[in-house]
N, C-alpha and C positions, 0 to 999 in steps of 0.2 A: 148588497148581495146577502139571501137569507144562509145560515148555516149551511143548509143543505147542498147550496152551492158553493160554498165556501171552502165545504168538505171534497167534494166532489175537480174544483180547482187546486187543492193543495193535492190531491189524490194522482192526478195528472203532469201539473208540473215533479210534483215527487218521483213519479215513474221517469220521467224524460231526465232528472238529475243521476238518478241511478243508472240510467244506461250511457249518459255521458261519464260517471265515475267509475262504471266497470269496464269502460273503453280504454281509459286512461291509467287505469291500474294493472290493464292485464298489461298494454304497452311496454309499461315500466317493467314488467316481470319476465316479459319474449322476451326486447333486447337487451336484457342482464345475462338471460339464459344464452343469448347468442354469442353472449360477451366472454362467457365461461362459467358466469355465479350459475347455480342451479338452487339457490336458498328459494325462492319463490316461487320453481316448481314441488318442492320437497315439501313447501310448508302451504301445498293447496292452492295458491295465488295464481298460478299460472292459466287462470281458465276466467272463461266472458259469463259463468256464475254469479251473478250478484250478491249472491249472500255468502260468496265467500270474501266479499271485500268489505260487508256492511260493520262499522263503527258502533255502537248505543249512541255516546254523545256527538260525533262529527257528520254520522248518517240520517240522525233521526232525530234528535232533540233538537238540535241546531237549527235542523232546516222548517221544523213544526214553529220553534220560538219566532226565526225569523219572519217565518209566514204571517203568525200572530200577530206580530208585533208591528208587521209593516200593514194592518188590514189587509190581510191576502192580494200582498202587489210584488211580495219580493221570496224566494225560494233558495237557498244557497246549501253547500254542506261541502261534505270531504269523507272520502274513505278513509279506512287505514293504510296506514303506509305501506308500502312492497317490502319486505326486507331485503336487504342486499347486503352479501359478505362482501366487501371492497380486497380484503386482500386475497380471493379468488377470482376477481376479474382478470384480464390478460395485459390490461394496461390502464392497473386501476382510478389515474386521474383522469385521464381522458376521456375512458370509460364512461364513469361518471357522469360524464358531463353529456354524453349521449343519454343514457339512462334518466335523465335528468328532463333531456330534449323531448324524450320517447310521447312523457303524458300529452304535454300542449300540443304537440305536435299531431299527435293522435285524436284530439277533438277537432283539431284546424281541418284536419285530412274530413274526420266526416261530415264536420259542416258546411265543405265543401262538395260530397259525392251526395247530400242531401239536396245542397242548392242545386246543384244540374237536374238530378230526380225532378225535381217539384219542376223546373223549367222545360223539360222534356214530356211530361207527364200530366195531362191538364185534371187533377187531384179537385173534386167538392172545394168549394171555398173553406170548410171546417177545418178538412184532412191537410190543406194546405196552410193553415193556420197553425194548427198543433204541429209540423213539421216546421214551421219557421222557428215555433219558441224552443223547439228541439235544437236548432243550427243557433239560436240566441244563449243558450245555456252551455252548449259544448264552447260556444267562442268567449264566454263570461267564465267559465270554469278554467279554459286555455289562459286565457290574458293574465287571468290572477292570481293564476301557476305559477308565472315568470316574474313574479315578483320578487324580488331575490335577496329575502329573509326565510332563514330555516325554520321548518324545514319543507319551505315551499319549493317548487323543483327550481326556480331561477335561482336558487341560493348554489346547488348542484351544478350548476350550468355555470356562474361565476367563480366557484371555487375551481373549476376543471379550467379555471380562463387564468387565474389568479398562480404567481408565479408560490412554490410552498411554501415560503416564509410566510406569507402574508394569506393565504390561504388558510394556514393554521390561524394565523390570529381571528381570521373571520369565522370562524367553528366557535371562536370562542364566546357568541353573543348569543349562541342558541341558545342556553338557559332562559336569558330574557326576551326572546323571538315571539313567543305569546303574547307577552305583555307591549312589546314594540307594537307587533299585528295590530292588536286592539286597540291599542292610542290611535293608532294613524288612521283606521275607520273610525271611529270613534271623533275624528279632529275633522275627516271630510280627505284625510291628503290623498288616498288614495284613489278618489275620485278622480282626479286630475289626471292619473293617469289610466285609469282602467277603462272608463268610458270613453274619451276620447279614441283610446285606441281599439274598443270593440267594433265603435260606429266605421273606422275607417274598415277593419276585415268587414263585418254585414255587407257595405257601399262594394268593396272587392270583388266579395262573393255575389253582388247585384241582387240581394234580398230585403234594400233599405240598410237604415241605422241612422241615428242622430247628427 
């Protein structure tokens, strides 16, 4: 692939990551709001705005380096986070754990009202291409959500499960939660589970998968 397309390929997968990442951040921001927090609408977040969720390093470097670095075969990144006051929710552990639920939850839902579209809908062979890798990134972005080291939302989701003794002590790894993150891609471990379990939602949703 000459530059041209290369540029052209990252340009696209780019767009389709941003509208999976500002699906998933507003999510987290409604049901905190619904919850009682109101920090995420006060602080801008509360809207399907892309640039008010966009990162420098987690929006844009990250997903350019990965590009790079994998020959334009791989596209990944991360918003900034939602803020949430916890001790303004209405029942702040549980809460949590909803809010937590909101993002993956929220890419699953549209790469599932994607899949019926494209099924219902006899879409150019192109148009229904680029909508698949759209249903492939929201359930790649979901899956690896729920991985449950902070401050990814499954860490959210298990501490709201985690009775509070031991819930605190699990707070207490964030510090090194980056550094965990990066070993374990870096080693392959989280291979094991994230593709596996991509392939079985795509087969679900009846769009393929591995």
């Amino acid at each position: 692939m000459n530059f041209t397309g290369q540029l052209a390929s990252f340009a696209i997968s780019f767009g389709m990551l941003i509208i999976a990442m500002t699906v998933h951040e507003f999510a987290h921001g409604f049901v905190a709001y619904k919850l009682g927090d109101s920090t995420a609408k006060y602080s801008g977040r509360l809207t399907l705005n892309p640039l008010a969720h966009i990162d420098l390093f987690w929006t844009i470097l990250l997903p350019l380096f990965l590009f790079i670095s994998s020959g334009g075969h791989f596209v990944f990144g991360a918003a900034k986070p939602v803020p949430v006051n916890y001790w303004s929710l209405k029942n702040p552990k549980k809460d949590m754990l909803w809010i937590g639920a909101a993002g993956p939850l929220s890419n699953f839902a549209l790469a599932l009202v994607i899949s019926i579209i494209i099924k219902l809908v006899g879409f150019p062979y192109i148009i229904s291409l680029l909508l698949m890798n759209l249903i492939m990134i929201n359930v790649v972005l979901g899956v690896f959500n729920l991985i449950p080291i902070p401050p990814l939302d499954g860490s959210r989701i298990l501490m709201g499960l985690l009775p509070e003794s031991l819930a605190y002590q699990y707070t207490r790894i964030e510090p090194y939660s980056f550094i965990i993150l990066i070993a374990l891609i870096w080693m392959g471990a989280l291979n094991i589970f994230i593709w596996p379990v991509v392939g079985l939602i795509l087969r679900l949703l009846g769009v393929g998968g591995a």
